[in-house]
TIVO-2410 file (N, C-alpha, C; in nm, 3 decimals):
# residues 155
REC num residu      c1      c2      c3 atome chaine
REC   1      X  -5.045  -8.131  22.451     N      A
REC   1      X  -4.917  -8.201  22.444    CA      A
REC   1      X  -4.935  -8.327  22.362     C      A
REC   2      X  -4.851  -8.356  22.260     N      A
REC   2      X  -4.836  -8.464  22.204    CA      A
REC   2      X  -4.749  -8.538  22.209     C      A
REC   3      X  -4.725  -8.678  22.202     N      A
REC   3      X  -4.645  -8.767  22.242    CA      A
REC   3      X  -4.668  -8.881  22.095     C      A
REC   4      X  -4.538  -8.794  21.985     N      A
REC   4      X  -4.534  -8.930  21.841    CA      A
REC   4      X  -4.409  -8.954  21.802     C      A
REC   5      X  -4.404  -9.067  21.702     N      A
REC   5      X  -4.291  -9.068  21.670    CA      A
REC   5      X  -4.182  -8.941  21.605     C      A
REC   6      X  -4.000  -8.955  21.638     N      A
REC   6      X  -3.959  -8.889  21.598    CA      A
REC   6      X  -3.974  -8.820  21.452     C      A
REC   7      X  -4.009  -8.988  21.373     N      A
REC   7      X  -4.034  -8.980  21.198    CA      A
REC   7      X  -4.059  -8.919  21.188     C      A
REC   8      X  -4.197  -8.858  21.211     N      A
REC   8      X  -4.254  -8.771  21.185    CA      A
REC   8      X  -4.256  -8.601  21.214     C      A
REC   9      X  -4.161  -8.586  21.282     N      A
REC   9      X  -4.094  -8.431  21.274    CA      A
REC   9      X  -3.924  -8.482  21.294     C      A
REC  10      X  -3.868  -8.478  21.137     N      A
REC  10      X  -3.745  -8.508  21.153    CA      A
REC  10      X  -3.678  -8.330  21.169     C      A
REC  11      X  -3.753  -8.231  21.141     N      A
REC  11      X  -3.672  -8.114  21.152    CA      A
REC  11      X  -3.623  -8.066  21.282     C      A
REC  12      X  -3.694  -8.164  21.394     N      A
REC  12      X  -3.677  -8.159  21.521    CA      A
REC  12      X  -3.539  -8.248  21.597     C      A
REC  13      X  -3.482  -8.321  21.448     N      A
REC  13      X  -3.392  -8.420  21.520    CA      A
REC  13      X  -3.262  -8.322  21.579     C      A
REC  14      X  -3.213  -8.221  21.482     N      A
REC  14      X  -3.074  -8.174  21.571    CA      A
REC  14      X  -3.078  -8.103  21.689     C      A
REC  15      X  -3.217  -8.043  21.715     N      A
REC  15      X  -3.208  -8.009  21.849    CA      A
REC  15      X  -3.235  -8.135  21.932     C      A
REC  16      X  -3.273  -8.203  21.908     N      A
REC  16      X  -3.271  -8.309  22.027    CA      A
REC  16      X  -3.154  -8.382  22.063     C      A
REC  17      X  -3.094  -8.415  21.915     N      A
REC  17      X  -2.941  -8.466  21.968    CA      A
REC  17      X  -2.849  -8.353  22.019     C      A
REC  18      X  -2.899  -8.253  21.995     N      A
REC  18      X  -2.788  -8.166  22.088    CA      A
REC  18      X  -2.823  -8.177  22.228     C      A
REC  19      X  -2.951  -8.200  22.258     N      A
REC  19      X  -3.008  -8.169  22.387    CA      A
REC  19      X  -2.932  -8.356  22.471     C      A
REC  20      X  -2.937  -8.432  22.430     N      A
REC  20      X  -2.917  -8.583  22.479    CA      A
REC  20      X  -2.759  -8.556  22.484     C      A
REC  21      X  -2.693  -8.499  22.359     N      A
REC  21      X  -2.527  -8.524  22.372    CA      A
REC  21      X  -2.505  -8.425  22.501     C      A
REC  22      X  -2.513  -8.329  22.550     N      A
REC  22      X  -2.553  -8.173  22.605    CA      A
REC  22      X  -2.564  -8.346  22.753     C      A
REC  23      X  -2.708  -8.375  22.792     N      A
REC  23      X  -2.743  -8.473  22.902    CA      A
REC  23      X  -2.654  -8.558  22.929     C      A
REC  24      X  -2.637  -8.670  22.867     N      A
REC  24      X  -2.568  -8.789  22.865    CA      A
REC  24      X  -2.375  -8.765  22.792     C      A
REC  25      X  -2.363  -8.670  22.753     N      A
REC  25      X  -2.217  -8.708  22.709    CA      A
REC  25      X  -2.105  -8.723  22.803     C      A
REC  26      X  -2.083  -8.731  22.911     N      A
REC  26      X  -2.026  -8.787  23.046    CA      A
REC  26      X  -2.061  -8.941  23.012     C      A
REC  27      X  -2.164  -9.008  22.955     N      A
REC  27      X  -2.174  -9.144  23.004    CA      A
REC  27      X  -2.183  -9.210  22.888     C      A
REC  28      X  -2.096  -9.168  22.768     N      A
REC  28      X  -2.100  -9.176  22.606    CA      A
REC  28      X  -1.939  -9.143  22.556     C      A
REC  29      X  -1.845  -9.156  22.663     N      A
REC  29      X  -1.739  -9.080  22.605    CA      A
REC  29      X  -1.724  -9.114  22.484     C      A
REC  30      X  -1.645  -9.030  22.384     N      A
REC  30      X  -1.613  -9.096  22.243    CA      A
REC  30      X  -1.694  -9.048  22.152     C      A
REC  31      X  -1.811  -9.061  22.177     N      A
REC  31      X  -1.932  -9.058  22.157    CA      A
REC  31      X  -1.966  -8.851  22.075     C      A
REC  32      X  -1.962  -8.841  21.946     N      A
REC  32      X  -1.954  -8.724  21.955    CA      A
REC  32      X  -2.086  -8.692  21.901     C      A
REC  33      X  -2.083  -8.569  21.902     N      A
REC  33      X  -2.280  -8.425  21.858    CA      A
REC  33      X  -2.283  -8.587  21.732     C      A
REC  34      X  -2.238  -8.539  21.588     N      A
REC  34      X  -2.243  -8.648  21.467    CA      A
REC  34      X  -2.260  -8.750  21.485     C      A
REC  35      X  -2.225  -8.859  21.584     N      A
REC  35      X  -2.248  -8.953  21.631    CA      A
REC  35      X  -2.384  -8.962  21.652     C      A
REC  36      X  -2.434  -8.909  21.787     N      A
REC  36      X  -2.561  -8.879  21.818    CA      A
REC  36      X  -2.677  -8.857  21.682     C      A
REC  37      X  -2.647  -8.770  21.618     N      A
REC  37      X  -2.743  -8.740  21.535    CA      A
REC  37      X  -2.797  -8.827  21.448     C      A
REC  38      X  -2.669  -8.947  21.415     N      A
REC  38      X  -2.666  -9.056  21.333    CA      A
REC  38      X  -2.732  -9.163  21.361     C      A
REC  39      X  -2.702  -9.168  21.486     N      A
REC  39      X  -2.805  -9.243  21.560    CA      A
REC  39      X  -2.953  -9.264  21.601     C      A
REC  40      X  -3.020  -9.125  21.629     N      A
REC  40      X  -3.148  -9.085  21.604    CA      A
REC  40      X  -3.177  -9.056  21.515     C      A
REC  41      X  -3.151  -9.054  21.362     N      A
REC  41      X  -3.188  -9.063  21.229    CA      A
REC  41      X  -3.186  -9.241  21.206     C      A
REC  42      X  -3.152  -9.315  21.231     N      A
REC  42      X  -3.158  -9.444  21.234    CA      A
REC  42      X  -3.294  -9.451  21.326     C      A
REC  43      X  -3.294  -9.446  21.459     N      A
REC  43      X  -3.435  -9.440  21.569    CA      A
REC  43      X  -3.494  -9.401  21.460     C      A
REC  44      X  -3.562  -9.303  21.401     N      A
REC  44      X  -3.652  -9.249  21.361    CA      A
REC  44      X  -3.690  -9.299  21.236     C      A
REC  45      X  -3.602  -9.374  21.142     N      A
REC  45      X  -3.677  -9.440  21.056    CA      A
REC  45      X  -3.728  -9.618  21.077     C      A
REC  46      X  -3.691  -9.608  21.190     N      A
REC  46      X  -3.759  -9.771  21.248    CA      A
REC  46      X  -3.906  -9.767  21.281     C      A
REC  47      X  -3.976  -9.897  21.240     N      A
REC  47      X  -4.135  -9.903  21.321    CA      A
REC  47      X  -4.109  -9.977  21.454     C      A
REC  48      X  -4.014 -10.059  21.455     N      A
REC  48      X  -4.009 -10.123  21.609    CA      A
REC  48      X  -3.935 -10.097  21.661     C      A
REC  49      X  -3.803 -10.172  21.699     N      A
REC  49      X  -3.704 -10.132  21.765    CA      A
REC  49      X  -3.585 -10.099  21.714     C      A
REC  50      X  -3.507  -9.995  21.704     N      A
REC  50      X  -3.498  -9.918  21.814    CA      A
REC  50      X  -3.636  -9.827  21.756     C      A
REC  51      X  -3.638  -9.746  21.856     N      A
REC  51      X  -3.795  -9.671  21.901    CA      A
REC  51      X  -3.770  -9.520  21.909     C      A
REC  52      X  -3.795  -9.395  21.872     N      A
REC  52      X  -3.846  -9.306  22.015    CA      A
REC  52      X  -3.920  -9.229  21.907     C      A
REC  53      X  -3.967  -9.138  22.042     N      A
REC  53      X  -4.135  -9.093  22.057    CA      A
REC  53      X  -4.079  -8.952  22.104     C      A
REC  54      X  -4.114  -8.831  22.077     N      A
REC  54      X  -4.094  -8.694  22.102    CA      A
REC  54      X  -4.217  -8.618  22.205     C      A
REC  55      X  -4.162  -8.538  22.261     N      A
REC  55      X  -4.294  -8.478  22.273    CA      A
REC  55      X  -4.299  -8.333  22.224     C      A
REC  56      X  -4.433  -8.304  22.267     N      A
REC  56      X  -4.438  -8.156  22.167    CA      A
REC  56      X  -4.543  -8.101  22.232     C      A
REC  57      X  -4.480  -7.941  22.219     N      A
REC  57      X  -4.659  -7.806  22.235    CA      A
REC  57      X  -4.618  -7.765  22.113     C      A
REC  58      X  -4.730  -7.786  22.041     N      A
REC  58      X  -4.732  -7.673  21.938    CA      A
REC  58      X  -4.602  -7.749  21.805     C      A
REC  59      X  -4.519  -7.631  21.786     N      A
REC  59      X  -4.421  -7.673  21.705    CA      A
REC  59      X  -4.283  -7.728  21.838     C      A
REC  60      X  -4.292  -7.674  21.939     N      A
REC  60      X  -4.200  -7.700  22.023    CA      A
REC  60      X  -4.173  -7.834  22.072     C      A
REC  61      X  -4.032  -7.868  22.100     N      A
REC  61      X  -3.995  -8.003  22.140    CA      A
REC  61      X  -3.984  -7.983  22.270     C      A
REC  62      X  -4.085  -8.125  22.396     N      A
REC  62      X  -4.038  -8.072  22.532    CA      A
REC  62      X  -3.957  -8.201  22.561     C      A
REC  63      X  -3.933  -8.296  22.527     N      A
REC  63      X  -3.905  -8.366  22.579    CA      A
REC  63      X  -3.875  -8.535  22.514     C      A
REC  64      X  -3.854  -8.629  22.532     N      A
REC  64      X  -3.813  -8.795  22.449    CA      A
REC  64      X  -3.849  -8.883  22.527     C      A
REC  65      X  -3.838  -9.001  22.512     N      A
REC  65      X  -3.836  -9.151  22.549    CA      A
REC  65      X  -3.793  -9.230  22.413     C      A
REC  66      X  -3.671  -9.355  22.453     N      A
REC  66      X  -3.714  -9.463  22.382    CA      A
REC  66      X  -3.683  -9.640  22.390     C      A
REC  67      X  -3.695  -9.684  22.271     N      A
REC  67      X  -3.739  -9.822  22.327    CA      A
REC  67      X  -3.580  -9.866  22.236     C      A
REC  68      X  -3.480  -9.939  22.318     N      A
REC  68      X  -3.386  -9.983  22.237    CA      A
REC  68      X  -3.330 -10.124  22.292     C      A
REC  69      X  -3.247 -10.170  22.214     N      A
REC  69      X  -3.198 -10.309  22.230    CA      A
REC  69      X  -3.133 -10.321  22.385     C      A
REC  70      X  -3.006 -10.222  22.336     N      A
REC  70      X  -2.895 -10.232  22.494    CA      A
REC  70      X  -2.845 -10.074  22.483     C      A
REC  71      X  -2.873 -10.046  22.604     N      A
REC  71      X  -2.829  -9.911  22.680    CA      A
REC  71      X  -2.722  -9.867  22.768     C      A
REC  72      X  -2.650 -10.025  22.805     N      A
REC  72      X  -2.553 -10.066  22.863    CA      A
REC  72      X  -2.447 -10.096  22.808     C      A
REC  73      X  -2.322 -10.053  22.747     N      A
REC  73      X  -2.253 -10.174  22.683    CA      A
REC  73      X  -2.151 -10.276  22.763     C      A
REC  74      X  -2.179 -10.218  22.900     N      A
REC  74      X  -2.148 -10.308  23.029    CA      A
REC  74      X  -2.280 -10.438  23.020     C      A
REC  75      X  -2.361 -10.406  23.036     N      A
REC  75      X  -2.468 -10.521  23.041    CA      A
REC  75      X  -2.579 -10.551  22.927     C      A
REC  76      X  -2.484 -10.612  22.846     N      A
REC  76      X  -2.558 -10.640  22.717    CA      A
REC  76      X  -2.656 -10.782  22.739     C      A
REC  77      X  -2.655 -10.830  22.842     N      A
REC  77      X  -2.699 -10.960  22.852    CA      A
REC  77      X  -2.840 -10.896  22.910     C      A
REC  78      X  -2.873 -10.782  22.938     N      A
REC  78      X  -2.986 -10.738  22.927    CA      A
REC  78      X  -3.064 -10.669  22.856     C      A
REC  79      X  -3.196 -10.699  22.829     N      A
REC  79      X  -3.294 -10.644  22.701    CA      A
REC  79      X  -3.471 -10.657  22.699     C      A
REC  80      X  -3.500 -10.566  22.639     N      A
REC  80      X  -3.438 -10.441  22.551    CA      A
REC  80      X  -3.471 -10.357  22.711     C      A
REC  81      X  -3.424 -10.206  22.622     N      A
REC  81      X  -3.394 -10.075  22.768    CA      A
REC  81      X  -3.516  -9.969  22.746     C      A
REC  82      X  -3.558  -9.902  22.828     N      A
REC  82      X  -3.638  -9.779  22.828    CA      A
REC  82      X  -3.495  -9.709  22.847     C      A
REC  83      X  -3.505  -9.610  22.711     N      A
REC  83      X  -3.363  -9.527  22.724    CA      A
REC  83      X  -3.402  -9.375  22.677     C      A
REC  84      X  -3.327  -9.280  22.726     N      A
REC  84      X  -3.337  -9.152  22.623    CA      A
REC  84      X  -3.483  -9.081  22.688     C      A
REC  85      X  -3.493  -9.088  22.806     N      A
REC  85      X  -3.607  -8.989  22.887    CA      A
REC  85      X  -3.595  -8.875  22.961     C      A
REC  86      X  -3.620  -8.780  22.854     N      A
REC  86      X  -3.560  -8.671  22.878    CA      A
REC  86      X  -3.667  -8.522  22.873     C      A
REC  87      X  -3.689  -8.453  22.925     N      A
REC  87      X  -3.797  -8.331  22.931    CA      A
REC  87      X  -3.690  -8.208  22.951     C      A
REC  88      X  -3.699  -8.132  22.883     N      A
REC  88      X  -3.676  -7.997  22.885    CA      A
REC  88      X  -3.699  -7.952  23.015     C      A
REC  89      X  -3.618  -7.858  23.115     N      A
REC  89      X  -3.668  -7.849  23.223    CA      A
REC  89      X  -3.733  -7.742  23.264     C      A
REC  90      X  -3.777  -7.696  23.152     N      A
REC  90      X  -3.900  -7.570  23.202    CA      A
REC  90      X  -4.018  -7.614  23.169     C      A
REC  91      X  -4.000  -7.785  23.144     N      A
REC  91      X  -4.125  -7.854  23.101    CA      A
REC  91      X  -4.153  -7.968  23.233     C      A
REC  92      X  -4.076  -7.952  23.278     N      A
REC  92      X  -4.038  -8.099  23.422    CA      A
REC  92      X  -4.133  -8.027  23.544     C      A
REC  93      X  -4.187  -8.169  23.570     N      A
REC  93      X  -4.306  -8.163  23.737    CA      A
REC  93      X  -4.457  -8.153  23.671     C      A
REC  94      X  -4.470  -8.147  23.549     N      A
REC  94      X  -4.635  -8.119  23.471    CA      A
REC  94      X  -4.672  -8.286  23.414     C      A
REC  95      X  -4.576  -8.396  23.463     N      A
REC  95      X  -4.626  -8.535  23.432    CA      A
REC  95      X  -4.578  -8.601  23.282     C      A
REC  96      X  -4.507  -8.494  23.211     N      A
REC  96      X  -4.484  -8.544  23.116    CA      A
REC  96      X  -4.351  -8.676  23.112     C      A
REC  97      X  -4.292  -8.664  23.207     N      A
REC  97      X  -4.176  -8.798  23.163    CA      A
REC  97      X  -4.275  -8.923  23.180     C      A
REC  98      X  -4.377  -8.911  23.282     N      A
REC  98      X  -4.483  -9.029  23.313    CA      A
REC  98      X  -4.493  -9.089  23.187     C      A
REC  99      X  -4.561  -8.969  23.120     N      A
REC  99      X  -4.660  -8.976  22.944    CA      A
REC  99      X  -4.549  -9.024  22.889     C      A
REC 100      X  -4.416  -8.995  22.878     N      A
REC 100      X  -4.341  -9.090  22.808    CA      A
REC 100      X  -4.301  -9.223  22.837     C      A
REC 101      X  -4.293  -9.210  22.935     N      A
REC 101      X  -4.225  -9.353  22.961    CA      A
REC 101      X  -4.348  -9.467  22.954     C      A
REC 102      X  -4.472  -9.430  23.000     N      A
REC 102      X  -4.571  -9.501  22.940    CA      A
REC 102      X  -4.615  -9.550  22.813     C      A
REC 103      X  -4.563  -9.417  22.756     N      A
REC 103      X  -4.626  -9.474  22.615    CA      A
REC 103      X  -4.520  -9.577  22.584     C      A
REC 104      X  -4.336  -9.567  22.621     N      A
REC 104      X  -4.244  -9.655  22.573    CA      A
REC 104      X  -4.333  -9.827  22.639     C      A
REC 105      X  -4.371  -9.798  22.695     N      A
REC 105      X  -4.363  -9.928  22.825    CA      A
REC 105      X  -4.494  -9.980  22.697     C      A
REC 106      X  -4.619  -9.890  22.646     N      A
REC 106      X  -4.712  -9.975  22.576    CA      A
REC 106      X  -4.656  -9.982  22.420     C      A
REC 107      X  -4.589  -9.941  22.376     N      A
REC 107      X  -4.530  -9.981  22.276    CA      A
REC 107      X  -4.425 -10.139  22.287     C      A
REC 108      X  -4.375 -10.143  22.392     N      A
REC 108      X  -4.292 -10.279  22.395    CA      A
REC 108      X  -4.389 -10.387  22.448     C      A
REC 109      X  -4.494 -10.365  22.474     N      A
REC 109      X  -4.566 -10.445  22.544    CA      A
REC 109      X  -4.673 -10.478  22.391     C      A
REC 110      X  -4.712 -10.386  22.319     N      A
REC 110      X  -4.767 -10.377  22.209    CA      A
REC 110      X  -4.639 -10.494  22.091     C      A
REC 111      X  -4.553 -10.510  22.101     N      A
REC 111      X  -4.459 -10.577  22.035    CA      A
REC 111      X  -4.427 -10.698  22.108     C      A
REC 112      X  -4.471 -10.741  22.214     N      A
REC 112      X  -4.474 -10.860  22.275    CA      A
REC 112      X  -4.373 -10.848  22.380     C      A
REC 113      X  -4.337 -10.744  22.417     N      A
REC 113      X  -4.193 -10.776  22.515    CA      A
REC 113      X  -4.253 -10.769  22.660     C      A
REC 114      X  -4.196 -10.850  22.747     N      A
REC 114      X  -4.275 -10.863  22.860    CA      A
REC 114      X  -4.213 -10.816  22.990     C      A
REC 115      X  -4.082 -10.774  23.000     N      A
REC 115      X  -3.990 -10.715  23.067    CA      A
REC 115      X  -3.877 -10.596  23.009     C      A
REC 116      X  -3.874 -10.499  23.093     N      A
REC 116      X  -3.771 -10.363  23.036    CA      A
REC 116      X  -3.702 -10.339  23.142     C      A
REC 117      X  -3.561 -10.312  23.088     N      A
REC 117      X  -3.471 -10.261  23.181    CA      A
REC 117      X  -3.464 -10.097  23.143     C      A
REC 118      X  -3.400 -10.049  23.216     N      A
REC 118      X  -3.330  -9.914  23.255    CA      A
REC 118      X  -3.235  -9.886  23.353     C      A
REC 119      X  -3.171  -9.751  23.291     N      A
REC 119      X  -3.037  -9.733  23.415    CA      A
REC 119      X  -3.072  -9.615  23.454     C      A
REC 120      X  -3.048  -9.531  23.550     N      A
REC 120      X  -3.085  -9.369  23.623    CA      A
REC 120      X  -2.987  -9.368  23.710     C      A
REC 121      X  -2.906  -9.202  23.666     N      A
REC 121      X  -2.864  -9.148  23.794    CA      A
REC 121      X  -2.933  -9.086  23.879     C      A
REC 122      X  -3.035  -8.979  23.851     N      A
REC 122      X  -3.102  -8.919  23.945    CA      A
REC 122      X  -3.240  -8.922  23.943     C      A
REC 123      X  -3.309  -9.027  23.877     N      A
REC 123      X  -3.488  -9.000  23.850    CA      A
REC 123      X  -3.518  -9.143  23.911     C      A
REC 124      X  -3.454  -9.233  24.043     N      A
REC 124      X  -3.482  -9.350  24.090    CA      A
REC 124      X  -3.647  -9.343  24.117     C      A
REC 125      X  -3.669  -9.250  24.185     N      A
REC 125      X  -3.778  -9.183  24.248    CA      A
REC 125      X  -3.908  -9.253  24.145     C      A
REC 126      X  -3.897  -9.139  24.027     N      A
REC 126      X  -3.994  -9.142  23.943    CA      A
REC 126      X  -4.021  -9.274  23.906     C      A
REC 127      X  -3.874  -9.383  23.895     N      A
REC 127      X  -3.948  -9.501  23.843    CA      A
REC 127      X  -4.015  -9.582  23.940     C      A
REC 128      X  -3.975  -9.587  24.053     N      A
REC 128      X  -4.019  -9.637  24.178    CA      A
REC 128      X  -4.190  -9.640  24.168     C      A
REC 129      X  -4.204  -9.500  24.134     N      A
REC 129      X  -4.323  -9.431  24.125    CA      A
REC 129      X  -4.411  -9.479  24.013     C      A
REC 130      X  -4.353  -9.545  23.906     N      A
REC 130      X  -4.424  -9.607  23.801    CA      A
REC 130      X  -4.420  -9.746  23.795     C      A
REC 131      X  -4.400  -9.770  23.886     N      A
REC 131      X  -4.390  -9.953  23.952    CA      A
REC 131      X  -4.258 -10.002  23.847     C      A
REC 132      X  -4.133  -9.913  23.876     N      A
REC 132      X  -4.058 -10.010  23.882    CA      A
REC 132      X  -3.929 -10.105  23.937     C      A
REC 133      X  -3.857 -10.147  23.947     N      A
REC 133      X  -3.801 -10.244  24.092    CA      A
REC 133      X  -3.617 -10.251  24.051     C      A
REC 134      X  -3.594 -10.180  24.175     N      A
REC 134      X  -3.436 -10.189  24.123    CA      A
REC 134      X  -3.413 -10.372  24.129     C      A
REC 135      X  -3.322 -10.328  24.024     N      A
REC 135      X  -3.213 -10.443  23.975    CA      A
REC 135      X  -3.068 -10.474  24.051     C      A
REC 136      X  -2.993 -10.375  24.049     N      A
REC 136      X  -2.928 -10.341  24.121    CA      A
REC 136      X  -2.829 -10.191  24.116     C      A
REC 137      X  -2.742 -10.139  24.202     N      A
REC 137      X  -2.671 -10.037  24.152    CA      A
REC 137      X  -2.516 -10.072  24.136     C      A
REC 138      X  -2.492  -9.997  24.039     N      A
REC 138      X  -2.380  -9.984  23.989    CA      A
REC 138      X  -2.282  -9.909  23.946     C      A
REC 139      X  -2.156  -9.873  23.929     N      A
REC 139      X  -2.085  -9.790  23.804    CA      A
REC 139      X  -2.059  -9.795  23.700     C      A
REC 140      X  -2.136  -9.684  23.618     N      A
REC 140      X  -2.104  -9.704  23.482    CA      A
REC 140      X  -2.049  -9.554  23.412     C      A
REC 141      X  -1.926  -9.578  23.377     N      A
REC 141      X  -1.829  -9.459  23.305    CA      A
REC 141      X  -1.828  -9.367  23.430     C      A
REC 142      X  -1.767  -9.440  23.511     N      A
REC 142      X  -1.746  -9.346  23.635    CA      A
REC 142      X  -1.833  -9.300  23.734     C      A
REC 143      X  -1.961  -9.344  23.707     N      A
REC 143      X  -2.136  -9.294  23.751    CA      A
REC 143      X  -2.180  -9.386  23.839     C      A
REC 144      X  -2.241  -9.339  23.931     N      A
REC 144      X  -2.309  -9.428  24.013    CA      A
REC 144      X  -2.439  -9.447  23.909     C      A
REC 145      X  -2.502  -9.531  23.890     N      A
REC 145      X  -2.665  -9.570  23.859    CA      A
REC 145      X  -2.703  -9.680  23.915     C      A
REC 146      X  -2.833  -9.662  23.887     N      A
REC 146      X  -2.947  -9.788  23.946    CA      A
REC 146      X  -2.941  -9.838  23.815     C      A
REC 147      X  -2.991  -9.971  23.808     N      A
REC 147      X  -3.025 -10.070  23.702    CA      A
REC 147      X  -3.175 -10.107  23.730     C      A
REC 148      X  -3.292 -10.070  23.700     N      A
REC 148      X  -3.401 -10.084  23.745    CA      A
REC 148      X  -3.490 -10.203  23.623     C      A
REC 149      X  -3.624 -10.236  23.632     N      A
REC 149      X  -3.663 -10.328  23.556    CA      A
REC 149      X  -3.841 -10.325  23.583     C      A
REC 150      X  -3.897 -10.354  23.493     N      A
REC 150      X  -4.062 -10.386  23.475    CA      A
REC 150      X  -4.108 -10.467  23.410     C      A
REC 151      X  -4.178 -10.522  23.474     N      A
REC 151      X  -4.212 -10.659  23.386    CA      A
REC 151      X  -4.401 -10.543  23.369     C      A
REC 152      X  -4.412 -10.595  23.201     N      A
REC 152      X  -4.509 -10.526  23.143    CA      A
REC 152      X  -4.648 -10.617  23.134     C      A
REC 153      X  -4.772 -10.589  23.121     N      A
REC 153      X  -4.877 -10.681  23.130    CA      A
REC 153      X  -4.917 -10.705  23.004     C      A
REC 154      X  -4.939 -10.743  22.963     N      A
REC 154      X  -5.086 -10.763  22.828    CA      A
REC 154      X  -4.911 -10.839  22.714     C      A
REC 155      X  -4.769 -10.843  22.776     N      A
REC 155      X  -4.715 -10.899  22.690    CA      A
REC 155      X  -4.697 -11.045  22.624     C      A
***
């Protein structure tokens, strides 16, 4: 399993924005497939932020993470977000969202940032599990979520 930037397999970008618009378009209204795609073609030619990182077997895509400004446009007064963590689910329970969200967490920490937010409807668990500390919960576009947060070391 590999865990690199998108850049570097851009032939992989429209299935992934189908796969995120497909996840998240409930919490994006407006927000259309073209939209999406436009957006992770921007991610993918950045070295810092915005960020993401793919994963892969082989030629196959299992899964994302990434590192962006604001993930909220309710709470912009917070920054930057672990956003876009997502595994294929015939790829989910083998540790890979860990491997991503880690690598996001040493990449922002690698860029000096010393705290990350995030929002989750249903993976509270997992971050709990990766030391990290709700913020608080909330509604957003109709959704219950957590607002969670990590303060990173070596930043």
């Amino acid at each position: 399993m590999r865990i690199e930037p998108l850049g570097n397999h851009p032939e992989l970008l429209p299935e992934l924005a189908q796969l995120h618009f497909d996840e998240w378009r409930h919490l994006s209204p407006g927000v259309t497939l073209e939209d999406r795609v436009g957006k992770l073609e921007q991610m993918a030619l950045s070295n810092g932020m915005p960020l993401i990182v793919i994963a892969r077997e082989g030629d196959q895509l299992t899964g994302s993470a990434a590192l962006v400004e604001h993930d909220m446009r309710t709470r912009t007064d917070l920054s930057p977000w672990l956003a876009s963590v997502f595994v294929k689910p015939e790829w989910r329970k083998r540790g890979l969202a860990t491997r991503l969200v880690r690598r996001i967490e040493a990449e922002a920490a690698r860029q000096g940032i010393a705290k990350l937010y995030l929002f989750t409807e249903h993976a509270r668990g997992l971050y709990l599990r990766l030391d990290w500390h709700d913020l608080e919960q909330c509604e957003y576009e109709g959704v219950g979520v957590t607002i969670m947060s990590r303060g990173l070391s070596g930043a």
